[in-house]
C-alpha positions as CSV (number, residue, x, y, z in Angstrom):
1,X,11.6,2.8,-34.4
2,X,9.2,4.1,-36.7
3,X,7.5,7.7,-35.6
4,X,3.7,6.3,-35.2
5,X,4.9,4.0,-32.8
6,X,6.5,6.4,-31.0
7,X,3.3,8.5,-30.8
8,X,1.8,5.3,-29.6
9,X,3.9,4.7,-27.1
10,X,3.8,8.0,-25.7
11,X,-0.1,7.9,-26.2
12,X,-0.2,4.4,-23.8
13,X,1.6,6.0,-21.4
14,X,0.2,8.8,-21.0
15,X,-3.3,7.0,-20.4
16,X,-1.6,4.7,-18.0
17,X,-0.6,7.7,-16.2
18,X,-3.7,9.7,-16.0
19,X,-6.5,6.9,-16.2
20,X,-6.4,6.7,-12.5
21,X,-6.9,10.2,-12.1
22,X,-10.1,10.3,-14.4
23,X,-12.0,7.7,-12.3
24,X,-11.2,9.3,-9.5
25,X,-12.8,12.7,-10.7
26,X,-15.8,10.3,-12.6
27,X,-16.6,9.2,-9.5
28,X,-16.1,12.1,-7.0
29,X,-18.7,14.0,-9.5
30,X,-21.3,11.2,-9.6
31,X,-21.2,10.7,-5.7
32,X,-21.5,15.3,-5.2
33,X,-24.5,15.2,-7.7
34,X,-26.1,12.4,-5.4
35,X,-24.8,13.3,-2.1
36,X,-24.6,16.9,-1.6
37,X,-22.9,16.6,2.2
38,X,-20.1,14.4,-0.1
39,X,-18.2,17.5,-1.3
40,X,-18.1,19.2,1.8
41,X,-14.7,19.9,3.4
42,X,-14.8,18.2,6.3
43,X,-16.1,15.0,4.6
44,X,-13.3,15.4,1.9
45,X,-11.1,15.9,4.5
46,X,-11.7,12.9,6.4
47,X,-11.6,10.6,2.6
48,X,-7.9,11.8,2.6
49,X,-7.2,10.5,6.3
50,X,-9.2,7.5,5.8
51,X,-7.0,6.6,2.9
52,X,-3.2,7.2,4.3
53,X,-2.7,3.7,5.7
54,X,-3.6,2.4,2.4
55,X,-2.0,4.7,0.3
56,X,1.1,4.6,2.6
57,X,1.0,0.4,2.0
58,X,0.3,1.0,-1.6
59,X,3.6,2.9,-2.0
60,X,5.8,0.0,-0.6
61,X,3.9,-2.6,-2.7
62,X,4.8,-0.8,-5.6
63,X,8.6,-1.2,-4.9
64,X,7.9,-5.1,-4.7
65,X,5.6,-5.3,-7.9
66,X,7.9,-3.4,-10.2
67,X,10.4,-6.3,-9.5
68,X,7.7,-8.4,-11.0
69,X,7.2,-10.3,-7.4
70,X,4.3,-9.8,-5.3
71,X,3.8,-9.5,-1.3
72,X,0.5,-10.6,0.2
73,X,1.1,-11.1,3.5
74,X,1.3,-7.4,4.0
75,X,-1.9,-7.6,5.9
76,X,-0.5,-9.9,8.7
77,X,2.5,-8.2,8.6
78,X,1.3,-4.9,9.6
79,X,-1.0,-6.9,12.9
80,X,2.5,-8.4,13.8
81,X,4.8,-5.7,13.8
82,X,2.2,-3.4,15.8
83,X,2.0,-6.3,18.5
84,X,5.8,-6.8,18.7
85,X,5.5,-3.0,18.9
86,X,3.0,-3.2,21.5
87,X,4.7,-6.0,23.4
88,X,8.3,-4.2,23.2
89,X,7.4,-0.6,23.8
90,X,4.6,-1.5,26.9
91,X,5.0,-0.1,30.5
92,X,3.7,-1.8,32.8
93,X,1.1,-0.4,35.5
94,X,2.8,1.7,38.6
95,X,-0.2,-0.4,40.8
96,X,-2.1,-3.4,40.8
97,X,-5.5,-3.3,38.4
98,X,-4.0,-0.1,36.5
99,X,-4.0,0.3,32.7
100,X,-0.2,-0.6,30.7
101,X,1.0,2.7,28.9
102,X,3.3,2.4,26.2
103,X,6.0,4.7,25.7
104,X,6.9,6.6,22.1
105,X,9.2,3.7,21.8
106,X,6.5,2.0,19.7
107,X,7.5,3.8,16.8
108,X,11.0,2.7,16.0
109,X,10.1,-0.9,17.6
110,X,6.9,-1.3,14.9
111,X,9.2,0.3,12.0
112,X,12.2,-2.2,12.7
113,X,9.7,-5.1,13.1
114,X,7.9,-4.1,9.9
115,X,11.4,-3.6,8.2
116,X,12.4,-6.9,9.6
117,X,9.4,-8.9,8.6
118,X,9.6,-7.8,5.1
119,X,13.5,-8.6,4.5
120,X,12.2,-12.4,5.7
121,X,10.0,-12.4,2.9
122,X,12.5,-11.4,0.6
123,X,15.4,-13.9,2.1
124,X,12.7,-16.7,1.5
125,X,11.8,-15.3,-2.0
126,X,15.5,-15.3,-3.4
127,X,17.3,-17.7,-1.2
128,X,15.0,-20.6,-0.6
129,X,13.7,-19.7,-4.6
130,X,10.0,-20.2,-3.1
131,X,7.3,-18.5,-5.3
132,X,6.8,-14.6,-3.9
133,X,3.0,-15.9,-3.8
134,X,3.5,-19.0,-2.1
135,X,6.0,-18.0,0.1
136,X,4.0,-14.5,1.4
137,X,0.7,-17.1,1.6
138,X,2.7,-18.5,4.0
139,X,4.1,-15.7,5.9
140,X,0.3,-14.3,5.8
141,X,-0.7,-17.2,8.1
142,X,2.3,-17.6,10.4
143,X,2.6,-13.9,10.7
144,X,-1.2,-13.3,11.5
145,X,-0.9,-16.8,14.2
146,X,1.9,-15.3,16.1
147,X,-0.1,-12.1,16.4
148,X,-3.1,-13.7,16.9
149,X,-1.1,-15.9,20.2
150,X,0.2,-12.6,21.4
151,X,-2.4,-10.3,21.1
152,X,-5.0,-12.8,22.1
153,X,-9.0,-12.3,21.6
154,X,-9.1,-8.7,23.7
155,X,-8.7,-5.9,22.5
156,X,-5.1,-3.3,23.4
157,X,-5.9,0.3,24.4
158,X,-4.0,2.6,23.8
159,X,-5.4,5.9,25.9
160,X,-3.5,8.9,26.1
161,X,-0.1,7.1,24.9
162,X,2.1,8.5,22.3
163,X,0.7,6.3,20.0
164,X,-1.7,8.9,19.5
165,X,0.3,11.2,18.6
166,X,0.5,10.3,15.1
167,X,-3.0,9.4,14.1
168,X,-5.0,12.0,16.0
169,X,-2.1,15.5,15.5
170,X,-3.1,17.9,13.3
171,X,-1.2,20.6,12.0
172,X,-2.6,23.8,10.4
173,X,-5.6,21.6,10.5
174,X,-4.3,18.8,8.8
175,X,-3.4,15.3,10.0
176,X,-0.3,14.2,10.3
177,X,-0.8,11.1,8.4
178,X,-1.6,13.2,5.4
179,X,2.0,14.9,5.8
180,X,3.4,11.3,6.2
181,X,2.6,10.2,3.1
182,X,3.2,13.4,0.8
183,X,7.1,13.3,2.5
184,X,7.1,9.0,2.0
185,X,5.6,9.7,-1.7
186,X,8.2,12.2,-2.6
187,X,10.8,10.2,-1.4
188,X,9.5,7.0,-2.9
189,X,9.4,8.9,-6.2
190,X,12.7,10.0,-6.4
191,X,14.0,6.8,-5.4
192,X,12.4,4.8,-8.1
193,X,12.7,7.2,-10.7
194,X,15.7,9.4,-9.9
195,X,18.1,6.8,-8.5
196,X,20.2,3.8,-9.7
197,X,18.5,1.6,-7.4
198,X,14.7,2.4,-8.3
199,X,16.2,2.5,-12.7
200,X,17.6,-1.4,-11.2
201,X,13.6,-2.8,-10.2
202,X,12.2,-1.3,-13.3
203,X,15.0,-3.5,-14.9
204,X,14.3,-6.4,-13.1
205,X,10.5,-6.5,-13.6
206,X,11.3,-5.9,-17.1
207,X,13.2,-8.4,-18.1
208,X,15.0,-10.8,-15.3
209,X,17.3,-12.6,-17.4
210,X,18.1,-9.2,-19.1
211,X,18.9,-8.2,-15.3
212,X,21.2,-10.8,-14.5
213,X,23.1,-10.6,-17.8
214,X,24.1,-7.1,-16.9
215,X,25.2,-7.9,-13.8
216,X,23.0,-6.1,-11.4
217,X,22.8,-7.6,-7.9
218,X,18.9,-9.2,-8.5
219,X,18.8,-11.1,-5.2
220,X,19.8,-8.0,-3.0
221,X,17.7,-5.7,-4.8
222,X,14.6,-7.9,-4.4
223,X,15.0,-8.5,-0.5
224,X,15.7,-4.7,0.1
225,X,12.2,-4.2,-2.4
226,X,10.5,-6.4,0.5
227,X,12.2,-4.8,2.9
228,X,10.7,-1.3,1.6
229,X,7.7,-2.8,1.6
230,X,7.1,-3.8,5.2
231,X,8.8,-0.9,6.4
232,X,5.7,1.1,4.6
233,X,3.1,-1.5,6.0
234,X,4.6,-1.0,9.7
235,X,3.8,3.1,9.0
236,X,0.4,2.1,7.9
237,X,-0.4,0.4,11.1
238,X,1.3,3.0,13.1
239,X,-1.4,5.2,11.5
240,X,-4.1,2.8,11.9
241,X,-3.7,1.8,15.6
242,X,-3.4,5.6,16.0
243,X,-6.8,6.8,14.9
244,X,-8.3,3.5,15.8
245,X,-6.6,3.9,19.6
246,X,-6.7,0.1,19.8
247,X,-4.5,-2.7,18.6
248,X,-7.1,-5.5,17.6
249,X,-6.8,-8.8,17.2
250,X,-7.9,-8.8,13.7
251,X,-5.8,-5.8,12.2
252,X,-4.6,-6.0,8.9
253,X,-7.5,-8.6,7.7
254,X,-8.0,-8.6,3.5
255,X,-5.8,-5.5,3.6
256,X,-3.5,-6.8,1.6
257,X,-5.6,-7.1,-1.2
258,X,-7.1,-3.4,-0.9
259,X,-3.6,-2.6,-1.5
260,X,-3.0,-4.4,-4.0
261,X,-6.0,-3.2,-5.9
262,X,-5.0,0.3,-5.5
263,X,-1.0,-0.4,-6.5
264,X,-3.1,-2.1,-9.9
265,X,-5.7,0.9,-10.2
266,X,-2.7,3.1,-10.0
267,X,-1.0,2.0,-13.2
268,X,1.6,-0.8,-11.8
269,X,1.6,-3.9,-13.8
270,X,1.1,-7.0,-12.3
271,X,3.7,-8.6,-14.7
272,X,6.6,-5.9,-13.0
273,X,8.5,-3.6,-15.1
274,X,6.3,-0.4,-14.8
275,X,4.4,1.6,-11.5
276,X,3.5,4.7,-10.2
277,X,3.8,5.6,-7.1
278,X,1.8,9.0,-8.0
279,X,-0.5,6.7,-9.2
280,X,-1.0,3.8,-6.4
281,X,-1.6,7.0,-4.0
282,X,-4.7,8.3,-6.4
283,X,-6.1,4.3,-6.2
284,X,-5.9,4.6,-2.5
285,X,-8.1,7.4,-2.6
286,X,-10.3,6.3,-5.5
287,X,-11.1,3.0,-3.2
288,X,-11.4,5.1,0.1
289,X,-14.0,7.5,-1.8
290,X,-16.0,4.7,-3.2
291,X,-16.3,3.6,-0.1
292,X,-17.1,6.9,1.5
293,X,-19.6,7.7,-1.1
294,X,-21.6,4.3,-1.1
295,X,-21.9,4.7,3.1
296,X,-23.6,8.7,2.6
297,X,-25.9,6.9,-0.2
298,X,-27.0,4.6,2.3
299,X,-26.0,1.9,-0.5
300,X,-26.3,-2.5,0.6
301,X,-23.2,-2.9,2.3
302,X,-22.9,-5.9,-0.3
303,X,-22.4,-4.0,-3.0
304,X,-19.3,-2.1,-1.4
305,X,-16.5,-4.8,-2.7
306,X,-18.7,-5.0,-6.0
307,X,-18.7,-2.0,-7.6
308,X,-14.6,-1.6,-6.7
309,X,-14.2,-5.0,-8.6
310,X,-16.0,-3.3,-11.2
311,X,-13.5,-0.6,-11.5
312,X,-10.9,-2.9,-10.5
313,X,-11.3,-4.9,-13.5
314,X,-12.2,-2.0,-15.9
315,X,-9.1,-0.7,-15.3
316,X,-6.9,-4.0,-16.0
317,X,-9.3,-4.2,-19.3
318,X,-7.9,-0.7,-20.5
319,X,-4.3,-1.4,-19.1
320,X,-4.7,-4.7,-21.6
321,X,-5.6,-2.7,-24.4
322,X,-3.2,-0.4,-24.4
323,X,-0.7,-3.1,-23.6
324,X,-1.8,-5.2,-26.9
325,X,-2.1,-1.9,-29.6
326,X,1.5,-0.4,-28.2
327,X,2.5,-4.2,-28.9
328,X,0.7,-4.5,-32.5
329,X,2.6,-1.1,-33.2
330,X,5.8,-2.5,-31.9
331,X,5.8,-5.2,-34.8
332,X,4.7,-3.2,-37.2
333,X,7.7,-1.1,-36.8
């Protein structure tokens, strides 16, 4: 391996890593110079709340798209494990006509659920040997009809519970949430890049057949990936239904591909192989902020999902680039 191509590689990465990071500033600066109530701290503040159900759902897609598979029923996953939650964890009124509570027993109810969901996806993925695509567009619709059936078309409240608790707490005025997912990111970092099992879905996204040649346990290691990665989603609508203080009928609608889009913005290839979670975090925001400064603008509400496909695919451009020159040095050394 020649020297220049080492410098290459080095110089790819290091854009991979930090590309994410410069659109995020790029745009933070454009949106203060228009909006001057933008950069204020409660506004920035509430960009960083806004953006932990994502980011925390970013984090367990990027376990799954490493592997080289991808989850898109995330969205209805997340609706159906808060409504089992809801449906397990509910007490009923002491008289006729009064509200349901629901105890703090929603929490470990909506994580199993979430955890449980997601290992079906990954039994049908490597067992039945069903497309990860096909088989999560499948999921997405039965997932989202059984909440849909259990929920039905009202609206669940959730006043004064200790559902709360979670999406409303501060502490040292700071939201919980935002602690949530700088303890899950931590520990989703070391796990993919600190431990045998997180060096094993780099491998497998890499290079499958490479994988099973050395023996590593693919199956297992993809089902625990989706596994990850509803248990991540079920946090994310634990947050959700928390500052939201209802569990709607249509929770979890396109937010799959929100996700994905900030897993992709963040630096994880599509093809598997390579991620951040750093990085999927940072697109969270970037789409949250986008979205934040186009509302204080007073921009068309149609040009929302516009501009972020404009970053979106800017972003796979560069990631394409750099993919194609580290390859053209490759060869040549």
């Amino acid at each position: 391996m020649s020297l220049a191509y080492r410098i290459d590689r080095a110089f790819v990465a290091n854009i991979q890593r930090y590309s994410v990071l410069v659109m995020l500033v790029a745009v933070v600066i454009v949106f203060a110079s228009i909006s001057p109530p933008f950069f204020t701290t409660s506004n920035l503040s509430n960009i960083l709340l806004q953006s932990t159900a994502i980011a925390l759902a970013a984090v367990g897609m990027t376990f799954v798209i490493v592997t080289g598979e991808i989850d898109i029923s995330i969205g209805s996953l997340m609706s159906l494990a808060m409504t089992l939650a809801w449906m397990f964890a509910v007490i009923p009124g002491a008289e006729a006509g009064q509200q349901a509570g629901v105890s703090a027993w929603v929490y470990p109810v909506g994580l199993a659920a979430g955890l449980a969901l997601g290992l079906i996806n990954g039994w049908m993925i490597v067992v039945l040997r069903i497309n990860s695509f096909i088989a999560t567009l499948a999921t997405m619709f039965a997932f989202r009809g059984v909440a849909w059936k259990m929920v039905g078309s009202s609206d669940k409240a959730f006043d004064d519970s200790p559902v709360l608790f979670l999406g409303r707490t501060e502490l040292f005025g700071i939201g919980l949430p935002i602690y949530l997912v700088a303890i899950v990111a931590v520990a989703a970092y070391v796990v993919l890049n600190r431990t045998p099992f997180g060096r094993y879905l780099y491998a497998i996204g890499g290079s499958p057949r490479s994988a099973i040649e050395s023996g590593l346990p693919v199956d297992r290691l993809k089902v625990l990936a989706f596994g990850v990665c509803g248990l991540c989603a079920a946090a994310a609508g634990l947050i959700t239904i928390g500052r939201v203080g209802t569990l709607q009928a249509g929770l979890g609608n396109g937010f799959e591909f929100t996700v994905i889009a900030a897993v992709v913005l963040g630096g994880t290839s599509l093809l598997g192989g390579r991620g951040s979670i750093i990085g999927a975090i940072l697109g969270a925001i970037l789409l949250v902020v986008i979205d934040n400064g186009l509302n204080l603008i007073n921009a068309s509400v149609y040009i929302y999902d516009v501009v972020k496909g404009v970053i979106l695919i800017t972003a796979v451009l560069i990631d394409v680039a750099l993919l194609r020159r580290l390859g053209a040095g490759s060869r040549a050394a």
